[in-house]
C-alpha positions as YAML, in Angstrom:
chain: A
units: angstrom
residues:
- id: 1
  name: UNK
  ca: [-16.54, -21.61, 9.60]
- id: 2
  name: UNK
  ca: [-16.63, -18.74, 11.88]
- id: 3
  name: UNK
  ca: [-14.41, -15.14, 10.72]
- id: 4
  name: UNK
  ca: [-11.33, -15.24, 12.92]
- id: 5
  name: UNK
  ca: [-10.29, -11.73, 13.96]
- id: 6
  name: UNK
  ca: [-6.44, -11.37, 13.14]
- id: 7
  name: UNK
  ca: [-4.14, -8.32, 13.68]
- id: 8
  name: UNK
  ca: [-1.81, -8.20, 10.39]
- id: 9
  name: UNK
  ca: [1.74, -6.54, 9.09]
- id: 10
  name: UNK
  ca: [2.93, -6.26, 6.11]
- id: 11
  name: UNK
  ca: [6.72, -4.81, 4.92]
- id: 12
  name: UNK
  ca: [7.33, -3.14, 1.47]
- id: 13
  name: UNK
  ca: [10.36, -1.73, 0.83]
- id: 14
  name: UNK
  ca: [10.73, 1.96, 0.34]
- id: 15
  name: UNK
  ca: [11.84, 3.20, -2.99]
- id: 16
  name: UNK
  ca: [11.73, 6.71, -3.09]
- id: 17
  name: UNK
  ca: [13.23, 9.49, -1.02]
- id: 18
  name: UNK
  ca: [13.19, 13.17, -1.70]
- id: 19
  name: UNK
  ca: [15.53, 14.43, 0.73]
- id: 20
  name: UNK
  ca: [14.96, 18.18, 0.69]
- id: 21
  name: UNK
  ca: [11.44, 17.80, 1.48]
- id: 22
  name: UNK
  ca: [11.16, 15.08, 3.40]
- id: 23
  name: UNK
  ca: [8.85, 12.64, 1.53]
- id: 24
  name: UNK
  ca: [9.10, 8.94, 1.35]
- id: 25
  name: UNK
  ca: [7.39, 6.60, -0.98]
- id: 26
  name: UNK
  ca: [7.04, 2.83, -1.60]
- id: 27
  name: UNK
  ca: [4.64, 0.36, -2.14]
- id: 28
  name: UNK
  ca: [2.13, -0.44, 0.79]
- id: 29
  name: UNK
  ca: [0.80, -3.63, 0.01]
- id: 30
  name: UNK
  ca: [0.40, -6.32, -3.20]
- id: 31
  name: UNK
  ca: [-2.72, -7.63, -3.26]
- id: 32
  name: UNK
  ca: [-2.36, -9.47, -6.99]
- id: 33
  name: UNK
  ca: [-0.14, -10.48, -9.67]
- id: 34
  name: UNK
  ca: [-1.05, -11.77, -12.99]
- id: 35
  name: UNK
  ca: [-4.22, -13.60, -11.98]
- id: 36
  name: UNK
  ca: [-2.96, -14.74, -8.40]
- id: 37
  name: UNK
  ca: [-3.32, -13.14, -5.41]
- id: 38
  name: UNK
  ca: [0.17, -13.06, -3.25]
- id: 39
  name: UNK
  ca: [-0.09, -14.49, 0.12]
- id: 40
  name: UNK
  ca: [1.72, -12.79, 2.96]
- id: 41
  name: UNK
  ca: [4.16, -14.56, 5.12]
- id: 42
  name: UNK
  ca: [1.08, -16.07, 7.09]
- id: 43
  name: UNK
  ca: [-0.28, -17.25, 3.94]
- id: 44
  name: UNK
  ca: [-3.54, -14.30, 3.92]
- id: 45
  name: UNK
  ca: [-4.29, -12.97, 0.91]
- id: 46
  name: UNK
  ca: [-6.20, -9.67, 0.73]
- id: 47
  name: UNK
  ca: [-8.52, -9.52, -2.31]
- id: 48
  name: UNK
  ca: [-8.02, -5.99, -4.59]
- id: 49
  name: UNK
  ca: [-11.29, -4.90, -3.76]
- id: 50
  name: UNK
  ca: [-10.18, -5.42, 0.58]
- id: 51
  name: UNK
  ca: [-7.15, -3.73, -0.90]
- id: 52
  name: UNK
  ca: [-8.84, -0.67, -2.19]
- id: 53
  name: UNK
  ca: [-11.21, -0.25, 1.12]
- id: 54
  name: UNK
  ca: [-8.35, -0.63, 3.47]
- id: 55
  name: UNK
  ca: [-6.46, 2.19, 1.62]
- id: 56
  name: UNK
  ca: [-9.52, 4.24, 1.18]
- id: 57
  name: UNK
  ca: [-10.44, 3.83, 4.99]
- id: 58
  name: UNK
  ca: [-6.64, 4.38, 5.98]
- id: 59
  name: UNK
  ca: [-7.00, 7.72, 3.68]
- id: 60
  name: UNK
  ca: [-10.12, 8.74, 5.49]
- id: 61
  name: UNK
  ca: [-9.61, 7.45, 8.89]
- id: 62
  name: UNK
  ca: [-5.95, 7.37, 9.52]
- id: 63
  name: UNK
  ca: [-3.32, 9.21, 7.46]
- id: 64
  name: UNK
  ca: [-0.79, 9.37, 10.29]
- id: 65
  name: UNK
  ca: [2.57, 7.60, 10.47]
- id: 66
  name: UNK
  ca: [3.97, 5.87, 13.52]
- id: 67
  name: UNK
  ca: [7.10, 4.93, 14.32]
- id: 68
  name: UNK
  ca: [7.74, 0.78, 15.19]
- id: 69
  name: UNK
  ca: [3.33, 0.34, 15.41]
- id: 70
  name: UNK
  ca: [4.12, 2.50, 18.93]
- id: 71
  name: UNK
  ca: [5.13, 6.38, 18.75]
- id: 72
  name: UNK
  ca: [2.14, 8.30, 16.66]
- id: 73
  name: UNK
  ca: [2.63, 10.99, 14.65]
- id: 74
  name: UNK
  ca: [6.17, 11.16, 13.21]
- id: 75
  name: UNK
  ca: [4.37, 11.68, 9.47]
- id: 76
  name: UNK
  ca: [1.60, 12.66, 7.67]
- id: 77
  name: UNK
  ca: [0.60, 10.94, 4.11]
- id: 78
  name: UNK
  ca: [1.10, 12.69, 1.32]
- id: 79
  name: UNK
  ca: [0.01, 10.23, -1.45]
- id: 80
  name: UNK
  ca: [-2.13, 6.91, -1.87]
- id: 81
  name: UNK
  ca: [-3.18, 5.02, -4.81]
- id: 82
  name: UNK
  ca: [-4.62, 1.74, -5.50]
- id: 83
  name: UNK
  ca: [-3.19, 0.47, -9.24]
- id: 84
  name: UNK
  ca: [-5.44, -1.96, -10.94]
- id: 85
  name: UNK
  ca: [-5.57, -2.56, -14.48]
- id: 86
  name: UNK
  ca: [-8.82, -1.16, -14.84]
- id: 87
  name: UNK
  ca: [-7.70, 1.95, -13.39]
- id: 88
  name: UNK
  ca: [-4.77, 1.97, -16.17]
- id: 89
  name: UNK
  ca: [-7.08, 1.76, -18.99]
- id: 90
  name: UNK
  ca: [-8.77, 4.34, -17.63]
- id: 91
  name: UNK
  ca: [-6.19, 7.00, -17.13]
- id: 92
  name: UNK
  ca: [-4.43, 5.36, -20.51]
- id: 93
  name: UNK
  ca: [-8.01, 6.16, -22.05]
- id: 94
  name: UNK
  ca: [-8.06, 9.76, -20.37]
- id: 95
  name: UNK
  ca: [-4.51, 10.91, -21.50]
- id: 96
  name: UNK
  ca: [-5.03, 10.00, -24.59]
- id: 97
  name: UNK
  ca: [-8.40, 11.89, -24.68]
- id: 98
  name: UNK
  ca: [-5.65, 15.11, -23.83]
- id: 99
  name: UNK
  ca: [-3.08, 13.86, -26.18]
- id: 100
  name: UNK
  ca: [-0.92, 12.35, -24.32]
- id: 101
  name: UNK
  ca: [0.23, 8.95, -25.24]
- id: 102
  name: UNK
  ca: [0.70, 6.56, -22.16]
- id: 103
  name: UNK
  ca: [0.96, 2.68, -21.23]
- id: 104
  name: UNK
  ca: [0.78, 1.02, -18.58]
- id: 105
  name: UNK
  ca: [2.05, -2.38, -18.58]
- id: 106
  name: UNK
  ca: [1.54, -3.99, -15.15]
- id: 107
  name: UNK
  ca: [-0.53, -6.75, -14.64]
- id: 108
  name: UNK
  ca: [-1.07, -6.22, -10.58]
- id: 109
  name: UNK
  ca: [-3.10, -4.76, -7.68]
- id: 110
  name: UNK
  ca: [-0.69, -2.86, -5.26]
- id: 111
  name: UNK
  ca: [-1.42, 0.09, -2.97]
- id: 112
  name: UNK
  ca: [1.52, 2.80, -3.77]
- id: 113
  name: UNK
  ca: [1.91, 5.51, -1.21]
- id: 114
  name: UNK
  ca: [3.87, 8.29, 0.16]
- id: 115
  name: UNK
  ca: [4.49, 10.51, 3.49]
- id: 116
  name: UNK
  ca: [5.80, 13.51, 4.83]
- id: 117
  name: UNK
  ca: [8.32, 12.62, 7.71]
- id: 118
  name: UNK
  ca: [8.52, 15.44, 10.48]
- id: 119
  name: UNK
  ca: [9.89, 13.97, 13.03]
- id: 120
  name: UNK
  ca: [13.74, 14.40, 12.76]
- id: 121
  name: UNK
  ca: [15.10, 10.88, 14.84]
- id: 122
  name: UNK
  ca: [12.79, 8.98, 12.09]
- id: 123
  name: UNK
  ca: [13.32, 11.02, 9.41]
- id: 124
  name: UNK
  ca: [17.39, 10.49, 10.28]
- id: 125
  name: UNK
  ca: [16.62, 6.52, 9.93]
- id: 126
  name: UNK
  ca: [15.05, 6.33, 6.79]
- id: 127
  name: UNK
  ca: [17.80, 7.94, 5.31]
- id: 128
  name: UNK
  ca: [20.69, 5.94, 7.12]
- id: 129
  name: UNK
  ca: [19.09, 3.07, 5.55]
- id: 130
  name: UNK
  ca: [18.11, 1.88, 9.58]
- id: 131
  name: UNK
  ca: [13.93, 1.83, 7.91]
- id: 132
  name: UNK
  ca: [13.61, 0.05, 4.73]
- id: 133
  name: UNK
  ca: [10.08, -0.51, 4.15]
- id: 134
  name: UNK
  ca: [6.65, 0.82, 5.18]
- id: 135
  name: UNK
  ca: [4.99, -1.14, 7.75]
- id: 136
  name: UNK
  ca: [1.21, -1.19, 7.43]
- id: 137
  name: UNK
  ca: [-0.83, -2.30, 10.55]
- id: 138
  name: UNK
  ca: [-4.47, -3.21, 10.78]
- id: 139
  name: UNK
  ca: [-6.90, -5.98, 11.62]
- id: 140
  name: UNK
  ca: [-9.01, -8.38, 9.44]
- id: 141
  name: UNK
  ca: [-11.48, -10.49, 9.94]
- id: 142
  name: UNK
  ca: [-9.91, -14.20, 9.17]
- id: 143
  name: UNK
  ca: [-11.67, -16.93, 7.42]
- id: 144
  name: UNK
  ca: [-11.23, -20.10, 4.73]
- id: 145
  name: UNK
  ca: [-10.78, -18.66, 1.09]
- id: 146
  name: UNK
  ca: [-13.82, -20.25, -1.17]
- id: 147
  name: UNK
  ca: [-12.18, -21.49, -3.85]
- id: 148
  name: UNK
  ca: [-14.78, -22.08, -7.54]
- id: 149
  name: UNK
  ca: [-15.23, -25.60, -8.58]
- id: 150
  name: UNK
  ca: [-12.82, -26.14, -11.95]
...
């Protein structure tokens, strides 16, 4: 079966504000939990390692926020990280190595992230509560999910 391009959306809700400096942060997307990956409200799944090249691409390539997928350039990203539980045994491993004792207890793949809002109408409706979540846009190239024999 032929790849089926698809233009996608996907809503997190924001959970951190800093008010005097105008930064925002949430999560972007959940690719996995446990050992399932979470389907959107299409039913897509994006696989951790589409996860991690769609946030490194939108670090390289994009890194401006938009208002409503329409009005460019209301923010500026600040932060982006792709958790996976390899990458917490790592910096687990690494802290300790400094002697700092950390754990990390989440089994998931998520994409946290933050931005700098400049623009004072948006920055006005985040904090009125009017936008709740980040919105990430993009496009993907659609097709069946192989799944192994059992």
């Amino acid at each position: 079966m032929a790849a089926i391009k698809k233009t996608f959306e996907t809503k997190c809700q924001l959970v951190k504000l800093d008010d005097e400096r105008r930064h925002v942060f949430g999560i972007f997307s959940v690719s996995k939990i446990g050992d399932q990956l979470v389907e959107d409200g299409e039913e897509d799944t994006i696989s951790p390692d589409e996860l991690e090249n769609a946030a490194y691409n939108h670090v390289l390539d994009a890194r401006i926020a938009g208002e409503n997928h329409v009005r460019k350039g209301v923010g500026d990203l600040i932060e982006s990280f792709v958790f996976t539980p390899d990458k917490a045994e790592a910096m687990t491993k690494c802290l300790g190595e400094t002697g700092i004792v950390a754990k990390f207890d989440c089994d998931a793949v998520f994409w946290w992230g933050g931005y700098f809002v400049h623009d004072d109408a948006v920055w006005k409706a985040v904090k009125d509560g009017e936008y709740v979540s980040f919105s990430i846009g993009g496009s993907a190239d659609r097709s069946e999910l192989e799944l192994e024999a059992a």
